[in-house]
C-alpha positions in Angstrom: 0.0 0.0 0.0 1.1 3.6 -0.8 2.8 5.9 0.6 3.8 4.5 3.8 7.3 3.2 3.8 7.6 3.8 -0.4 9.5 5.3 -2.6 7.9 8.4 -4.2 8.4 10.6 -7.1 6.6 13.7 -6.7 6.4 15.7 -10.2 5.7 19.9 -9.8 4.3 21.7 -13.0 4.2 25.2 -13.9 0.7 25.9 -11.8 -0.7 28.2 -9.1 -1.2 25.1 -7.2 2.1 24.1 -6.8 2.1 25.9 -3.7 -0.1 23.1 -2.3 3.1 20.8 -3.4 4.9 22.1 0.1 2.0 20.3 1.6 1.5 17.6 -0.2 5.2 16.6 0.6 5.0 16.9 4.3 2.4 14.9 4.4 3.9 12.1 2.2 7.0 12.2 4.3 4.9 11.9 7.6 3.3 9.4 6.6 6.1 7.2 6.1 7.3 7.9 2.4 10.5 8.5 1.3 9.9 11.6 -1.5 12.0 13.0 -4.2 10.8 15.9 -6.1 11.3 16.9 -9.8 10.1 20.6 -10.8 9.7 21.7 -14.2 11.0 25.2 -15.0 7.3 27.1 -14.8 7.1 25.0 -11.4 10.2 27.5 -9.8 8.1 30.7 -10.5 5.4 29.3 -8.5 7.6 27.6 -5.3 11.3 27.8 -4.5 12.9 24.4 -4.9 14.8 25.2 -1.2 11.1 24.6 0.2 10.0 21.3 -1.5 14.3 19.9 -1.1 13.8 21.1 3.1 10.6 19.2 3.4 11.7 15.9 1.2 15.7 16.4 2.8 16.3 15.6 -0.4 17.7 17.6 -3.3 15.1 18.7 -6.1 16.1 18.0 -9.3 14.9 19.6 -12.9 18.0 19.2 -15.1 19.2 16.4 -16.9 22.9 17.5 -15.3 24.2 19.8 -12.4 26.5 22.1 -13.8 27.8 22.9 -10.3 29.0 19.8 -9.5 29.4 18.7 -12.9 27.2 15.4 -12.4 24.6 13.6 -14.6 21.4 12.9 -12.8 20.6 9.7 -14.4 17.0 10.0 -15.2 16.4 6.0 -16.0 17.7 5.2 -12.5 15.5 7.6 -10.4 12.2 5.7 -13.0 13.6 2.3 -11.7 13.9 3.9 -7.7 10.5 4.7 -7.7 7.7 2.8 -6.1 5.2 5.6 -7.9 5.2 8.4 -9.5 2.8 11.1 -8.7 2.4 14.5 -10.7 0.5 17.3 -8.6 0.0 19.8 -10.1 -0.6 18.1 -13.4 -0.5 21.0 -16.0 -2.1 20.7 -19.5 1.0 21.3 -21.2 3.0 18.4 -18.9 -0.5 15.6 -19.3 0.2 16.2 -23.4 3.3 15.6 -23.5 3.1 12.3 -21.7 -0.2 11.3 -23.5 1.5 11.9 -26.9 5.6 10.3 -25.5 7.3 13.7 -25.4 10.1 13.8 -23.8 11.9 17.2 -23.2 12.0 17.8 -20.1 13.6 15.5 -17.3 10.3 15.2 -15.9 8.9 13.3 -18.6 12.1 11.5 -19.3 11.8 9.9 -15.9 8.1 9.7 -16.5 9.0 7.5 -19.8 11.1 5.4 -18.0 9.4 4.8 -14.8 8.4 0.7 -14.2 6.1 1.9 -11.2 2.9 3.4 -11.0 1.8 6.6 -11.9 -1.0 8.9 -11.1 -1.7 12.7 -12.4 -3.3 15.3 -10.0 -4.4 17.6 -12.8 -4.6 21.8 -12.3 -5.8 24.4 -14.8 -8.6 26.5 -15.6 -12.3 25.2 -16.0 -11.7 26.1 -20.4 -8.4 24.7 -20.4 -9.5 21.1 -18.7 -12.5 21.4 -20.3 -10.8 21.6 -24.2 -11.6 18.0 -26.1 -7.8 17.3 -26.2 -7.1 18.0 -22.6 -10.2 15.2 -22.1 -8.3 13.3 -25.1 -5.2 13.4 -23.1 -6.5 12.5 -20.3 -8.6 9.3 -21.3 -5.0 8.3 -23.5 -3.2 8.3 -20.1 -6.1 6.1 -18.4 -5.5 4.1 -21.4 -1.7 3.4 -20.3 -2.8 2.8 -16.6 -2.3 6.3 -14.7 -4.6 6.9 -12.7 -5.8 10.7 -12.0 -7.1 12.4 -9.1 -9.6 14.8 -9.8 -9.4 17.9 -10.2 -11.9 19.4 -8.3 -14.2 22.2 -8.4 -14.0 25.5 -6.7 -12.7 28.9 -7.6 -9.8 29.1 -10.1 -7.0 31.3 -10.4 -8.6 33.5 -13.6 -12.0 34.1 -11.1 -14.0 31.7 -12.5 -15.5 28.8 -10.5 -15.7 25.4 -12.0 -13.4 22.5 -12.4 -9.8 22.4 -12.6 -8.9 22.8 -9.1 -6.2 21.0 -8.1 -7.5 18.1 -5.4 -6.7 18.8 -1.4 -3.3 17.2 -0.5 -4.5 15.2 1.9 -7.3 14.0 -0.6 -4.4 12.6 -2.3 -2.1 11.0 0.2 -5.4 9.0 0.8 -6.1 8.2 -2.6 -2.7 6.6 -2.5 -3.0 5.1 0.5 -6.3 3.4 -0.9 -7.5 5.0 2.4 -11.5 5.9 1.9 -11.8 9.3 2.7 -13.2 10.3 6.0 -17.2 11.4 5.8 -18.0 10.9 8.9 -19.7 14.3 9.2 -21.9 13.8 5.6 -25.5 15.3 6.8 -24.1 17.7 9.3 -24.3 21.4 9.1 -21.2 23.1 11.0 -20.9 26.6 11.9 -17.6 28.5 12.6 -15.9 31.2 13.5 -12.3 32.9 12.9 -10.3 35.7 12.8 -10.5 39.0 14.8 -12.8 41.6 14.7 -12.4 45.8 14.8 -14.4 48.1 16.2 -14.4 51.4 15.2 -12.9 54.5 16.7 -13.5 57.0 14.1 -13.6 56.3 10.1 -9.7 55.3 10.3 -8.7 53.7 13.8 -10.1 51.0 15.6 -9.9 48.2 18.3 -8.6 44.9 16.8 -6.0 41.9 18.1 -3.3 39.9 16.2 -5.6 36.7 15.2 -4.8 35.6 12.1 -7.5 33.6 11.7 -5.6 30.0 11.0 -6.4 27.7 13.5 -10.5 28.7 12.8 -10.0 28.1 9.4 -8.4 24.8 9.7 -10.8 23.4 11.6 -13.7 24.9 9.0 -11.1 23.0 6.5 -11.7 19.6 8.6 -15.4 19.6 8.9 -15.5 20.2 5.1 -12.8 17.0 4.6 -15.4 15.2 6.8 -18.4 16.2 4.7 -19.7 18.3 6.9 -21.8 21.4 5.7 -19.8 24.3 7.2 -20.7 28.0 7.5 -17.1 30.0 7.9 -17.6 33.6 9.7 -14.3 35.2 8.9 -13.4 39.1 10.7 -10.9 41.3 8.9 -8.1 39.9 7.8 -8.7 36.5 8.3 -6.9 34.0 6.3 -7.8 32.9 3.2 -7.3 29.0 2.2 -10.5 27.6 3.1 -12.2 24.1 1.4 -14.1 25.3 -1.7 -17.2 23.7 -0.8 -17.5 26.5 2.4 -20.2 29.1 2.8 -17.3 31.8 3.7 -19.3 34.8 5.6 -16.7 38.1 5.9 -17.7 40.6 8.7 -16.1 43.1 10.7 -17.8 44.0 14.0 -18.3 42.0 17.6 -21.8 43.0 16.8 -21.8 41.7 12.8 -20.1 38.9 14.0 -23.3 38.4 16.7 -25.8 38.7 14.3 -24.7 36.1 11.4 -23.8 33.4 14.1 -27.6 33.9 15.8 -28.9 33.5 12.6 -26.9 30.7 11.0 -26.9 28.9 14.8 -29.8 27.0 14.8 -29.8 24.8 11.4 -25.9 23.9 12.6 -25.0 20.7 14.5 -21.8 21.7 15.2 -20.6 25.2 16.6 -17.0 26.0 17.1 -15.6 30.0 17.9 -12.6 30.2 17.0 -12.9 33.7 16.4 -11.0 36.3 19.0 -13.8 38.5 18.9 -13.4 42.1 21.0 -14.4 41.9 24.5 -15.1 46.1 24.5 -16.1 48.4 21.7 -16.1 52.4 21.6 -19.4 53.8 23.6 -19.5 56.4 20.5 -18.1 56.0 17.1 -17.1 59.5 15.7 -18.0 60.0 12.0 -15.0 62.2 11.4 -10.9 61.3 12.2 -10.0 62.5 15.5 -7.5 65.4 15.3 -4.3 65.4 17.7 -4.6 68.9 19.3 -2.3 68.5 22.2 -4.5 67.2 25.0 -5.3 63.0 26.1 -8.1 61.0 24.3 -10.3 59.8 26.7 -11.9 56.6 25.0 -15.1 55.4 27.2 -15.5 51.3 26.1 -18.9 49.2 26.7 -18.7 45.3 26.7 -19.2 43.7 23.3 -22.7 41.3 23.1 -21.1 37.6 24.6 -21.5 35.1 21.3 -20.5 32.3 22.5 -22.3 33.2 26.1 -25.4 34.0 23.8 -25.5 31.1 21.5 -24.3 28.5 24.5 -28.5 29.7 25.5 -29.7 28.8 22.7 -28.0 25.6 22.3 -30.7 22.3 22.1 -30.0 18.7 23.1 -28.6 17.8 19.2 -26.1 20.2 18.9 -22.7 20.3 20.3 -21.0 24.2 21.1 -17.5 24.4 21.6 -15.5 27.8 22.5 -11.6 28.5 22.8 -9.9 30.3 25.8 -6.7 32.0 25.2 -5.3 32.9 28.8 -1.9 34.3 30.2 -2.6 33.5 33.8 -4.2 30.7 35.6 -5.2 29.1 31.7 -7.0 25.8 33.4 -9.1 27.6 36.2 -10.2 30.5 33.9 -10.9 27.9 31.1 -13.0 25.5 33.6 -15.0 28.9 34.3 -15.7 29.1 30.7 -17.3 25.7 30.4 -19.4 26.5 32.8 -20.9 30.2 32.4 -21.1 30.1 28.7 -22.7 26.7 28.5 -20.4 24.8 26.3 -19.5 21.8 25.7 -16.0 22.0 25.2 -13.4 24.3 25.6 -10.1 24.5 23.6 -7.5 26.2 25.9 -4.7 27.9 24.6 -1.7 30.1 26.1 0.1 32.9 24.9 3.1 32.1 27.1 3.5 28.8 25.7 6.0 29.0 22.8 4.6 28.0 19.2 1.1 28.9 20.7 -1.4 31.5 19.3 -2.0 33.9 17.5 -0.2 34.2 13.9 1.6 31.1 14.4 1.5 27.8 12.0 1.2 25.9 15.4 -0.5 25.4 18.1 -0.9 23.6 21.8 -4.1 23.1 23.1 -5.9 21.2 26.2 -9.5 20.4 25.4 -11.5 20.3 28.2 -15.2 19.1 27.9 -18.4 18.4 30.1 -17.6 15.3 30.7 -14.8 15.9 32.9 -12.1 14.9 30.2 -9.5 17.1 30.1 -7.0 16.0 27.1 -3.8 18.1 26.7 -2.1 17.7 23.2 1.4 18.7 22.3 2.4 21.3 19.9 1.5 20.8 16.4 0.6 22.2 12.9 -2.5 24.2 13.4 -4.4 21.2 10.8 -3.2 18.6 13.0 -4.9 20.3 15.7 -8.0 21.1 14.1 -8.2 16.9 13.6 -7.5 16.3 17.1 -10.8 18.6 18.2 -13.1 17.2 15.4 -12.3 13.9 16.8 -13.1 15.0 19.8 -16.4 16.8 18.9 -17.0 13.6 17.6 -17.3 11.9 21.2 -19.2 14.4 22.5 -22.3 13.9 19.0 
């Protein structure tokens, strides 16, 4: 069974979604793969090789030689090392030259010479896939036994929406893996939040934080992998990167922020805020800028409407509420408090003075703590690998 333990060639075209190959390669190599990358020359204006040779610790190759080190990378060799061969992104240009035996490239020289298996994760626009050779091509390859993943469909690099889309990495490694894809959460309707919010001082300053808006969006990511039917309520400046299949809500305000979760709450199942919304917003909003003239600003603040205290009222017997605490002092007590006066039935604790931790940051270390008593402390990981560890766990408390 692939990839665990194999030996795999991962091909990178010339496509906006090779930046999804950084990904795709860390997950191959966690899972037990050893992975050597080949780029084609459009592939290097889309990724560096430096990232995809650090996350395969080995070195990417594109040339047939390295005039550096005046050595010939013997391109029938690396076809005979490889258990398979994968291509993701699979561009047009690189699917017709193997349907049709074209070889100029050292991509498609190793292609021609693998003995292994192959599979093509194609990437272009909706017109471009769509074109009767592209389908030609495609059906030709199928007819020499590669296999292809996808695409999928979602919004494209030109703005249209349609197929094309490159499939999720993780869609892949489990395609691979002959691994049936996790849809656990097919029928349920999930409703999250991420990202800050601002409230306004005047038409140019306002009250915000540093959220980023990654871990809530990773976890809207992983409902959508399950099959769940997620709403995403995203503040300003939250990170894009979210499952194409997601209802993605923008707002700005505590208050805007309120009023789409109340009315999106109860046709959800699942509730998770992420969101670090404002705890305090400006009594009075002035309409014009605020002029320096000398003297102190005195800025009177009134409490921002509690969401997650709101919608932890309104929660029913079928739906499961989960909240995140970010504390600096006394994390567990303060969290425990949470649970309790807001209703939930979970809580995802987090601390600033843990190193990794937070806001901004790829990673994250969390405790979930949940009305059953559990209290399950995880170490620090990728802010996806986290998002996995609380679905599962939302998952025991359905």
């Amino acid at each position: 069974m692939l990839p665990g333990g194999k030996k795999i060639i991962l091909g990178v075209c010339g496509s906006i979604a090779a930046y999804k190959s950084a990904e795709l390669v860390r997950l191959l190599v966690k899972s037990g793969a050893e992975v050597k990358v080949i780029m084609t020359e459009a592939a290097k204006d889309f990724i560096t090789p430096l990232t995809l040779s650090t996350l395969s610790k080995h070195e990417v190759l594109s040339d047939f030689s390295n005039t550096d080190t005046d050595t010939w990378n013997e391109h029938v060799q690396l076809g005979l090392w490889a258990d398979h061969l994968l291509i993701a992104p699979a561009s047009a240009n690189t699917i017709a030259k193997m349907a049709h035996g074209m070889c100029d490239n050292f991509l498609t020289a190793v292609y021609l010479s693998a003995k292994c298996s192959v599979s093509v994760a194609p990437a272009m626009d909706l017109d471009m896939y769509q074109h009767p050779s592209t389908q030609q091509n495609l059906s030709t390859l199928q007819s020499y036994g590669v296999s292809i993943i996808g695409p999928d469909s979602g919004e494209l690099a030109s703005g249209l929406n349609g197929m094309g889309r490159m499939t999720e990495p993780e869609e892949i490694v489990q395609s691979l893996s002959g691994k049936k894809k996790d849809q656990s959460l097919v029928g349920y309707k999930a409703l999250v939040t991420a990202g800050p919010t601002r409230e306004a001082i005047d038409p140019v300053r306002f009250l915000s934080n540093n959220s980023s808006g990654k871990m809530g969006v990773a976890i809207a990511n992983e409902l959508a992998n399950r099959g769940a039917d997620v709403t995403l309520v995203a503040g300003p400046g939250c990170v894009n990167g979210q499952h194409n299949s997601i209802n993605r809500i923008n707002i700005v305000s505590a208050a805007e922020m309120h009023k789409v979760c109340v009315e999106h709450f109860p046709n959800s199942n699942i509730t998770v805020m992420a969101a670090a919304v404002a705890d305090f917003t400006p009594q009075t909003v002035v309409d014009k800028k605020i002029k320096k003239n000398g003297s102190e600003l005195d800025l009177h603040l009134t409490s921002t409407k509690d969401i997650l205290a709101d919608i932890g009222s309104r929660k029913r017997e079928n739906q499961v509420v989960v909240g995140f605490a970010m504390e600096t002092d006394n994390a567990l007590e303060n969290a425990k408090k949470k649970l309790q006066n807001k209703n939930a039935d979970a809580i995802v604790l987090n601390s600033l003075n843990e190193k990794g931790a937070g806001f901004k940051t790829d990673t994250n270390k969390v405790t979930i703590i949940d009305r059953k008593g559990n209290e399950v402390e995880h170490p620090l990981k990728l802010k996806t690998e986290v998002a996995q560890d609380i679905i599962d766990h939302i998952l025991n408390l359905l």
